[in-house]
Structure formats: C-alpha cells, structure tokens
KEZA-316298 format. One record per atom (N, C-alpha, C): residue number from 1; residue in one letter; atom name; x, y, z. Coordinates in nm, 4 decimals. Atoms other than C-alpha are relative to their C-alpha. Layout:
R   n res atom       xx       yy       zz
R NUM   A   CA        X        Y        Z
...
***
This chain:
R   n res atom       xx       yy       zz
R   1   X    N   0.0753   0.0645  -0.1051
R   1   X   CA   5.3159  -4.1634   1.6870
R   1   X    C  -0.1022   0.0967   0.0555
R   2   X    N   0.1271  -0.1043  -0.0561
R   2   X   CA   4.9664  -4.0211   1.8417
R   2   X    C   0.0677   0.0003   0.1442
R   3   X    N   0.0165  -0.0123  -0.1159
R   3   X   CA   5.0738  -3.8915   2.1571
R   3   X    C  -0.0843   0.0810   0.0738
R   4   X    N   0.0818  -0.0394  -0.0595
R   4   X   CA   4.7621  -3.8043   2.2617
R   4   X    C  -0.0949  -0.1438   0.1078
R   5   X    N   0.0521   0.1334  -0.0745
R   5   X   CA   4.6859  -4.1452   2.3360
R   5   X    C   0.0938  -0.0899   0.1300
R   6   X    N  -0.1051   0.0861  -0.0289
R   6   X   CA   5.0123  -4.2319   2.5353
R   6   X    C  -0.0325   0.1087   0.1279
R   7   X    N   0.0216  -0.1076  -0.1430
R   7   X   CA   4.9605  -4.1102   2.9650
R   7   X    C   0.0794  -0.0560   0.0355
R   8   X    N  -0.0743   0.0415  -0.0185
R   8   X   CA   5.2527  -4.1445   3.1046
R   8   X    C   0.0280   0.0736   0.1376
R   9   X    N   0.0108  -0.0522  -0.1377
R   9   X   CA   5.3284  -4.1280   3.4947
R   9   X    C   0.1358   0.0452   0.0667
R  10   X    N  -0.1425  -0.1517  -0.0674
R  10   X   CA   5.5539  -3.9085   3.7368
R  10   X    C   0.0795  -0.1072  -0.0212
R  11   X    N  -0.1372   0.0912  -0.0095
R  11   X   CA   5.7476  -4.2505   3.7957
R  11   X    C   0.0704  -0.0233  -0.1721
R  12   X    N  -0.0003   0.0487   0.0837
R  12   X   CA   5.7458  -4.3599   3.4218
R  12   X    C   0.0731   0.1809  -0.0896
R  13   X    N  -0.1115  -0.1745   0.0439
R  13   X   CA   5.8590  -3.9442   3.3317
R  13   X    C   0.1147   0.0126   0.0724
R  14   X    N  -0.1255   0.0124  -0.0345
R  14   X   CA   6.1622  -3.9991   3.5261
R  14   X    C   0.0938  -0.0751  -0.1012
R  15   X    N  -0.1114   0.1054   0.1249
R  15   X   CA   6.3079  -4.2646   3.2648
R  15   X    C   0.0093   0.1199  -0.1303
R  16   X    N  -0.0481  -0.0338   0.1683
R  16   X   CA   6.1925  -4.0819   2.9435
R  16   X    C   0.0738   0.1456   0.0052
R  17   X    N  -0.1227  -0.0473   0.0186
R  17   X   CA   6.3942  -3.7832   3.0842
R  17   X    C   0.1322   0.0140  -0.0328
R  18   X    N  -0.1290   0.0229   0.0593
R  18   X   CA   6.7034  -3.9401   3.0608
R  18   X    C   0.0084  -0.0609  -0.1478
R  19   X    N  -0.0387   0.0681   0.1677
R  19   X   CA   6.6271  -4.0611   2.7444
R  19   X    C   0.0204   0.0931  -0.0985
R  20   X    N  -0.0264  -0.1049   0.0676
R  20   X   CA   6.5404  -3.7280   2.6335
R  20   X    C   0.1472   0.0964   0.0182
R  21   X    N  -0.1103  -0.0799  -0.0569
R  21   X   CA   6.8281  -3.5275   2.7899
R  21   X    C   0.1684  -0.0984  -0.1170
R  22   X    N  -0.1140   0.0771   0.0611
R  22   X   CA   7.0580  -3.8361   2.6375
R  22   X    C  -0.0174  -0.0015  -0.1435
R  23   X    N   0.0244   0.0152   0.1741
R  23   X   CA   6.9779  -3.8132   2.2488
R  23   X    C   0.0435  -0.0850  -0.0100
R  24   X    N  -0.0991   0.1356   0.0858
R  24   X   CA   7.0906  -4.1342   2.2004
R  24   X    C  -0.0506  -0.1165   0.0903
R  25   X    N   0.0242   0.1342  -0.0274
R  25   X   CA   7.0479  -4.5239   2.2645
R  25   X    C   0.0627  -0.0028   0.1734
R  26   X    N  -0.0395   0.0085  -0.1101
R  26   X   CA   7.0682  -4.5515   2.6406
R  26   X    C   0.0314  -0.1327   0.0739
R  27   X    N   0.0304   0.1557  -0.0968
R  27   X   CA   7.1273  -4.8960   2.8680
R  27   X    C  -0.0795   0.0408   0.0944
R  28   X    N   0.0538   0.0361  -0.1542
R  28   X   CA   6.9619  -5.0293   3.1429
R  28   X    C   0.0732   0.0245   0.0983
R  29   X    N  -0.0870  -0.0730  -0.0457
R  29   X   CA   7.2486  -5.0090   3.2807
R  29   X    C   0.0501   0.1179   0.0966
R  30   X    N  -0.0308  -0.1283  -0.0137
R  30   X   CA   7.3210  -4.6481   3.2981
R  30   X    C  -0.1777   0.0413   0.0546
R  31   X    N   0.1558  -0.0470  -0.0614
R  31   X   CA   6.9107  -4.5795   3.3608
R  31   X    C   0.0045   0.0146   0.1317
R  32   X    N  -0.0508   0.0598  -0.1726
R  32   X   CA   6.9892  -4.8018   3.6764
R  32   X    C   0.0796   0.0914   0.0883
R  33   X    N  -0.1235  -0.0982  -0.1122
R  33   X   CA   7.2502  -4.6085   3.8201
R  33   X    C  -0.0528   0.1312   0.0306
R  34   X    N   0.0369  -0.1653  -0.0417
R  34   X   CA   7.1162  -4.2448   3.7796
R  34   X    C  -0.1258  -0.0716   0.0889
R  35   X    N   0.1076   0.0150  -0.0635
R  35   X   CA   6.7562  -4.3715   3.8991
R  35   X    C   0.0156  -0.0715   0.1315
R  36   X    N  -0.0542   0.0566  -0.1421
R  36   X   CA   6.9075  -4.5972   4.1774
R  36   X    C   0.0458   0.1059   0.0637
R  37   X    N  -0.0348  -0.0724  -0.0844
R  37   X   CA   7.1168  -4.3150   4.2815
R  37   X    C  -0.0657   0.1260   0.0188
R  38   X    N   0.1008  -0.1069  -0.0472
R  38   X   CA   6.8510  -4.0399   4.2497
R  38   X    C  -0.1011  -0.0154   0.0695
R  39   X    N   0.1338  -0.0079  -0.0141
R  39   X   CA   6.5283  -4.1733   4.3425
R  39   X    C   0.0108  -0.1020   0.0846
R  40   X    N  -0.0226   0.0788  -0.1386
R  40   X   CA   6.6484  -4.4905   4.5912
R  40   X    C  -0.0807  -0.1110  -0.0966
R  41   X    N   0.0765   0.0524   0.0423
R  41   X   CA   6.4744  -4.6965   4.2680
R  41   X    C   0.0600  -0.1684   0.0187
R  42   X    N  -0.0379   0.0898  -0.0142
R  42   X   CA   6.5493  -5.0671   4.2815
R  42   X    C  -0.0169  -0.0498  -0.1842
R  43   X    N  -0.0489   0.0137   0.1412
R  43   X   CA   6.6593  -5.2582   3.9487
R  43   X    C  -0.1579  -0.0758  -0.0286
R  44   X    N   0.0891   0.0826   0.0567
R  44   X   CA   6.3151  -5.4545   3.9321
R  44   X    C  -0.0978   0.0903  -0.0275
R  45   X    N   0.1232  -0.1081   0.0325
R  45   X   CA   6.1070  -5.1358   3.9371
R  45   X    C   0.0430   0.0904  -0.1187
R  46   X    N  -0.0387  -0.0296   0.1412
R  46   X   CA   6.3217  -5.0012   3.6767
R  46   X    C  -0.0080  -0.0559  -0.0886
R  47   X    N   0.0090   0.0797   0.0720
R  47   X   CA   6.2638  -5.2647   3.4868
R  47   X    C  -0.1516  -0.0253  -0.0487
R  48   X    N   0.1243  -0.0372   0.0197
R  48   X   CA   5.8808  -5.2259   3.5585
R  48   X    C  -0.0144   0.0715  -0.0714
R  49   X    N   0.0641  -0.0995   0.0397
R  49   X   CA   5.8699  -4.9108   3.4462
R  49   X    C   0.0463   0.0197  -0.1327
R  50   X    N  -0.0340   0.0280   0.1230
R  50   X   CA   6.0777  -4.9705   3.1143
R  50   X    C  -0.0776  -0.0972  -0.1185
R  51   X    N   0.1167   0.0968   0.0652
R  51   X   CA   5.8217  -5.2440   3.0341
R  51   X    C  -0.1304   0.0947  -0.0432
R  52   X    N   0.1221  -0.0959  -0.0071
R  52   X   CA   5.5329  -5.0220   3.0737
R  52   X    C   0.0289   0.1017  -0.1112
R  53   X    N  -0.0315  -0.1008   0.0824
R  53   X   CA   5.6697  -4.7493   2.8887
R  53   X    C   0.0149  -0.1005  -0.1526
R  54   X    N   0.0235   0.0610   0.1215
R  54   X   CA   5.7330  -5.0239   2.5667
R  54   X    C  -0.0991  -0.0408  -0.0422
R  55   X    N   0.2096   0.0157   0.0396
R  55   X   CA   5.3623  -5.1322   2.6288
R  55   X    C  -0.0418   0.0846  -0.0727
R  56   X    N   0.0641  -0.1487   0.0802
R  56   X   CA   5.2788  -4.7986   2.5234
R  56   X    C   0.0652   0.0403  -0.1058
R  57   X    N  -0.0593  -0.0337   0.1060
R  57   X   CA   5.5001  -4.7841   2.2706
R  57   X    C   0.0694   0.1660   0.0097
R  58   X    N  -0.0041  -0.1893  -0.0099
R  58   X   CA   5.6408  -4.4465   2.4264
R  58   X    C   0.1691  -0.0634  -0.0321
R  59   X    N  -0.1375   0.0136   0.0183
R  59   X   CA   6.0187  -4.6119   2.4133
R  59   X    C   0.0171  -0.1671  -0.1297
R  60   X    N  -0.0139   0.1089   0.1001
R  60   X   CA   6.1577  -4.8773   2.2139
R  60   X    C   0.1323  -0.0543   0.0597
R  61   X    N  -0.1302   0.0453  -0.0472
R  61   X   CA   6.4319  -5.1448   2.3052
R  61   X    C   0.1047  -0.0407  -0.1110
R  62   X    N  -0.1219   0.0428   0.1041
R  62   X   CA   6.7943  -5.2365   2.0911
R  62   X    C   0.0238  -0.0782   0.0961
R  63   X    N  -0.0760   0.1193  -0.0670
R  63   X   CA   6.9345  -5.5295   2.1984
R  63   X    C   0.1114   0.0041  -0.1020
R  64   X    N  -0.1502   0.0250   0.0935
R  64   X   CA   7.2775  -5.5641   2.1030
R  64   X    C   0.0983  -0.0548   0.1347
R  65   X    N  -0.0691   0.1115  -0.1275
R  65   X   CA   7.5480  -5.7278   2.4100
R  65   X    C  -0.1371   0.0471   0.1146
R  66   X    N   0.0666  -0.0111  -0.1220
R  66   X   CA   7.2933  -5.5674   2.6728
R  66   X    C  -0.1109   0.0827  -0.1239
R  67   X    N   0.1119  -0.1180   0.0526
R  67   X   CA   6.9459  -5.3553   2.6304
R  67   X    C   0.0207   0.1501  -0.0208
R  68   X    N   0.0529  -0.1885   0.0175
R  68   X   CA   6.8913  -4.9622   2.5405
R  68   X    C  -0.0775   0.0426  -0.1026
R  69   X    N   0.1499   0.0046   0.0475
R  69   X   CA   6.6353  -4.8165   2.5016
R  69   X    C   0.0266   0.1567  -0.0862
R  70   X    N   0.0136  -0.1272   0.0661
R  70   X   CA   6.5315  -4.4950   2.3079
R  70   X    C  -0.1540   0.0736  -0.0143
R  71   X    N   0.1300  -0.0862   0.0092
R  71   X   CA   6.2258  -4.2617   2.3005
R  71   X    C  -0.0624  -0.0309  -0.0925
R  72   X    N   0.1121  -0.0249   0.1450
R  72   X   CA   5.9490  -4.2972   2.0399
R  72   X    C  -0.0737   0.0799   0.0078
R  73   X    N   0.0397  -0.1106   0.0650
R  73   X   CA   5.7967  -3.9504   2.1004
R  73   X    C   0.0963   0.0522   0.0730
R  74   X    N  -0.0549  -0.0575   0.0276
R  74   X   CA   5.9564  -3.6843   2.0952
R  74   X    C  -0.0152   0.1402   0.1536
R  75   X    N   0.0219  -0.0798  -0.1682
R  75   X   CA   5.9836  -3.4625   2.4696
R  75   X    C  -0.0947   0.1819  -0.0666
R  76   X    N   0.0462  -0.1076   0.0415
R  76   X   CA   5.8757  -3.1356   2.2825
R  76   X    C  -0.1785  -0.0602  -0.0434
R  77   X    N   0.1517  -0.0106  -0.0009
R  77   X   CA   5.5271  -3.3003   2.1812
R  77   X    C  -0.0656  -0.0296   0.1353
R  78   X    N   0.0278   0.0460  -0.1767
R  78   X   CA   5.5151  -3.4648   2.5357
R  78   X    C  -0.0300   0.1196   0.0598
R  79   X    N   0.0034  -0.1505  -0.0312
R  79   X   CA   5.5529  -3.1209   2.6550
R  79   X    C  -0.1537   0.0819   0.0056
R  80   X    N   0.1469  -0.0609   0.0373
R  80   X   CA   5.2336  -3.0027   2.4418
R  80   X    C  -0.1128  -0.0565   0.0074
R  81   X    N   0.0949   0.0311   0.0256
R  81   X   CA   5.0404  -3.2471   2.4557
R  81   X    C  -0.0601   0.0182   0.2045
R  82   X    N   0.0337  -0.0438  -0.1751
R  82   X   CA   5.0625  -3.2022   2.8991
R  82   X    C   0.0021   0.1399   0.0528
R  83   X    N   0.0610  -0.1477   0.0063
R  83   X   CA   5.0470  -2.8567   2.8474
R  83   X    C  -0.1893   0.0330  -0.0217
R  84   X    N   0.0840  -0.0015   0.0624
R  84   X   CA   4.7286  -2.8443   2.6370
R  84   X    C  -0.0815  -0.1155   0.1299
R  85   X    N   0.1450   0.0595  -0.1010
R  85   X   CA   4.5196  -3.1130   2.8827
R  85   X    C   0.0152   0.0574   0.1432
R  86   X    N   0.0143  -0.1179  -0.1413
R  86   X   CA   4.6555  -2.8625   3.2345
R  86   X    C  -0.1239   0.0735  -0.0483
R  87   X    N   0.1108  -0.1025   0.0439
R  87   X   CA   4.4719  -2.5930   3.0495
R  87   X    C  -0.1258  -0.0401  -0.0149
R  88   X    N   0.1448   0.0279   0.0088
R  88   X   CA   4.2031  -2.7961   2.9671
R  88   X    C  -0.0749  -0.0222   0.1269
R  89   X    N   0.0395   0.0960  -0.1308
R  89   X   CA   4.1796  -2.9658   3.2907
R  89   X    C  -0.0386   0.1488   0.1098
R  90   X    N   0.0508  -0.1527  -0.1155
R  90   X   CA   4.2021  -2.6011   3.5178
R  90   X    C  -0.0175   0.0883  -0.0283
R  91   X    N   0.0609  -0.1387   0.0332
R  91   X   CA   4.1552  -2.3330   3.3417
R  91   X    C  -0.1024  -0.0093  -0.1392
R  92   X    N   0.0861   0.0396   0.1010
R  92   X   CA   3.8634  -2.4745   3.0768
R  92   X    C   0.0268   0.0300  -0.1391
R  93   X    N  -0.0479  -0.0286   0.1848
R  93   X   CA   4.0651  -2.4837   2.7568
R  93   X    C   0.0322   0.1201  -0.0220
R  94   X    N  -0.0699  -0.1216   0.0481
R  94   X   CA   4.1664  -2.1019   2.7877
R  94   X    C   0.1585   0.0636   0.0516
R  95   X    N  -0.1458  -0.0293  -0.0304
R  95   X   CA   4.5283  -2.0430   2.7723
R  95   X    C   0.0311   0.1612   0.0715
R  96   X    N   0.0131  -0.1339  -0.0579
R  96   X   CA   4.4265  -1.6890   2.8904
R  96   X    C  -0.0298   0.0098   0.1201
R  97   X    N   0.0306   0.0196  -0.1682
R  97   X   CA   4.3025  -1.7873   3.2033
R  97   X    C   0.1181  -0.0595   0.0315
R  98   X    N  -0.0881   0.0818  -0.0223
R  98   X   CA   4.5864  -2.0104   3.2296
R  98   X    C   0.1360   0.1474   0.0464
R  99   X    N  -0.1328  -0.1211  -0.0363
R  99   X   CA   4.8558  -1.6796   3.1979
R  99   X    C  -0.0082   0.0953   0.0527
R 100   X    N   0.0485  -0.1003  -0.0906
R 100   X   CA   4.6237  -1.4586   3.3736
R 100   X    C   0.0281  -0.0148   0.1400
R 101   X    N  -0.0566   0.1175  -0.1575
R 101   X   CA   4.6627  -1.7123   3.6841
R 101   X    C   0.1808   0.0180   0.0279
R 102   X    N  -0.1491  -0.0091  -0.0135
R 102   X   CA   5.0401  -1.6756   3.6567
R 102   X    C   0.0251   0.1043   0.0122
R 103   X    N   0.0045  -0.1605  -0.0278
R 103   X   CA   5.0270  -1.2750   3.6574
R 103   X    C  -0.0572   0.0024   0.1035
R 104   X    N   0.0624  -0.0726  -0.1873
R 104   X   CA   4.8241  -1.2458   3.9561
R 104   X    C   0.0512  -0.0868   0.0930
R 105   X    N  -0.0250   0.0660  -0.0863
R 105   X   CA   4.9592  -1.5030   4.1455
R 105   X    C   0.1543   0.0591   0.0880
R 106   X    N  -0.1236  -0.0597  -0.0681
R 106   X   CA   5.2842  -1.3016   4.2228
R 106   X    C   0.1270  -0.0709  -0.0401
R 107   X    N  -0.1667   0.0760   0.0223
R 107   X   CA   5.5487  -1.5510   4.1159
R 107   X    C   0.0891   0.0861  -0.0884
R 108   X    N  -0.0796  -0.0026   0.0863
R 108   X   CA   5.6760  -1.4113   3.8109
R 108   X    C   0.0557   0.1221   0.0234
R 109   X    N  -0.0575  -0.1125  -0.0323
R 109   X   CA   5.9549  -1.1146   3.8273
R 109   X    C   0.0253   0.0592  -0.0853
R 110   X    N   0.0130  -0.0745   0.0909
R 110   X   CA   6.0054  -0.8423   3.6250
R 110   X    C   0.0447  -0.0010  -0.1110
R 111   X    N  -0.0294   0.0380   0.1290
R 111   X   CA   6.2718  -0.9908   3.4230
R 111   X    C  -0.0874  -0.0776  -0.1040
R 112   X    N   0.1238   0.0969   0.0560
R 112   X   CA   6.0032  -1.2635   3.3710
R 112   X    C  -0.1084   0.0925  -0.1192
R 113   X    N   0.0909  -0.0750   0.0851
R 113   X   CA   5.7352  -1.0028   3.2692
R 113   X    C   0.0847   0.0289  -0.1451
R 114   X    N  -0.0483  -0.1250   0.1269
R 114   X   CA   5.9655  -0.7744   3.0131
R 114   X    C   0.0406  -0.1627  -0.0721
R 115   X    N  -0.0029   0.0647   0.0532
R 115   X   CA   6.0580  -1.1356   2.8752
R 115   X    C  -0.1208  -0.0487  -0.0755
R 116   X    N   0.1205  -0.0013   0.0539
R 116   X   CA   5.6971  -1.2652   2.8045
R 116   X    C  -0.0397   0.0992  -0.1086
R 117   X    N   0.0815  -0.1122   0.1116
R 117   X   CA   5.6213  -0.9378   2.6696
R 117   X    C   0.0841   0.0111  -0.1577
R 118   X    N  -0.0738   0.0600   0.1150
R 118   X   CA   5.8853  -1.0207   2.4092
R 118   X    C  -0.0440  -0.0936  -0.0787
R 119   X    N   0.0755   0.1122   0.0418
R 119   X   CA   5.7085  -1.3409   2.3464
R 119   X    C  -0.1425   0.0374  -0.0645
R 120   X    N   0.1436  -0.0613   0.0497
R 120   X   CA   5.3610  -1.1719   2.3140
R 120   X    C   0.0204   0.0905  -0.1701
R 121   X    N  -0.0345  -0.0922   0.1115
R 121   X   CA   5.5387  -0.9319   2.0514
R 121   X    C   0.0398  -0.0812  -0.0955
R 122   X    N  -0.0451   0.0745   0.1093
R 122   X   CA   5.6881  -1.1845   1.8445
R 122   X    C  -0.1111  -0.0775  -0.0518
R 123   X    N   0.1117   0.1305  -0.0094
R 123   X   CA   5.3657  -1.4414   1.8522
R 123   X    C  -0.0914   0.1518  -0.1237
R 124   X    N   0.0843  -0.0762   0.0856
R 124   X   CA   5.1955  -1.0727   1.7158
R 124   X    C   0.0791  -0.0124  -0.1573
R 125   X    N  -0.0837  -0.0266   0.1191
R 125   X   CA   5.4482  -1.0503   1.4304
R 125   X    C   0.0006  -0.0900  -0.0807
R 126   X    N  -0.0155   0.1356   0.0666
R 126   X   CA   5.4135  -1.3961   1.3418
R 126   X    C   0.1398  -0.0703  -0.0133
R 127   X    N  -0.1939   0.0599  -0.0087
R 127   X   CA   5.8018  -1.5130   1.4295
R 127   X    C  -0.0310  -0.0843   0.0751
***
C-alpha cells in the first residue's frame, strides 16, 4: 500500500495503535473499551473513526460473529513516512537540522548522547 497517500489524524492514530501494539484481528468491541476508558470516546465516534480509517484503506474489516479490524500498513512505514514530512515540514528536508535542533535544545542526556553516537557509528559501518 502507498502510504504516502494515506493522512491519518491524532484521533484516527489512537485506533491504529491498538491495532499495531495487538498483531492480530482486533474487535470493536475491545477498541471500545480501551478508547472509552482512555480517551472518554463514545461508541459512535469509534465507529466514525473506524469508518474513516477503511475509507482510506489504512485498516481493513473481518466479519465473522462480530467485526475486527486489522491494519493495512504497517506502523514502522507510518512511522517514516511522519518522520520524513516533520523534517520536511520544519527543518526543510534536512535531517541534520532536524538532530542539530535536538542537541542544542538541551533535552537529550548523556546516556542519550553516548547512545546516538553508537547509532552514528554503526550507520558509518553500514550495519
């Protein structure tokens, strides 16, 4: 599936979490309950937002005694593909500005750093 074409919103990334987190055929059901009891969602807006998401072809439904649903991409391209348009969007397509912004900004701690720099070393090595 192109998920470059599929935008998918904060409310509508609450579902395909649990879908991702659940590897497997989920109900309505069970959606209902976590999202009712996390987010205060009501069963008709869950139901909105399960529609929407099949519009787009981002989930898919099984019917068998009740509904569940299942992902049709995959949370790791989701990931890259809202990675890749941040960068584009604030730091003009350079992932260097993007990690430069995160070094000066003070957040990250030292374990953080000496980790990265692990990452930088391996990315050189080609691993």
């Amino acid at each position: 599936m192109n998920t470059k074409s599929v935008k998918i919103s904060d409310a509508e990334l609450e579902v395909m979490k649990i879908l991702w987190r659940e590897e497997q055929a989920v109900s309505f059901s069970d959606i209902r309950a976590e999202l009712g009891d996390r987010m205060g969602w009501e069963k008709s807006t869950i139901a909105t937002l399960l529609r929407r998401l099949q519009k787009k072809n981002a989930v898919s439904v099984q019917e068998k005694e009740m509904h569940y649903y299942v992902p049709n991409i995959a949370k790791e391209d989701y990931v890259t593909l809202k990675k890749r348009s941040l960068i584009d969007e604030l730091y003009d397509g350079s992932t260097k500005n993007f990690v430069a912004s995160l070094c000066r900004s003070g957040e990250l701690t030292e374990a953080d750093i000496e980790e990265l720099k692990m990452y930088f070393q391996m990315g050189r090595e080609g691993k």
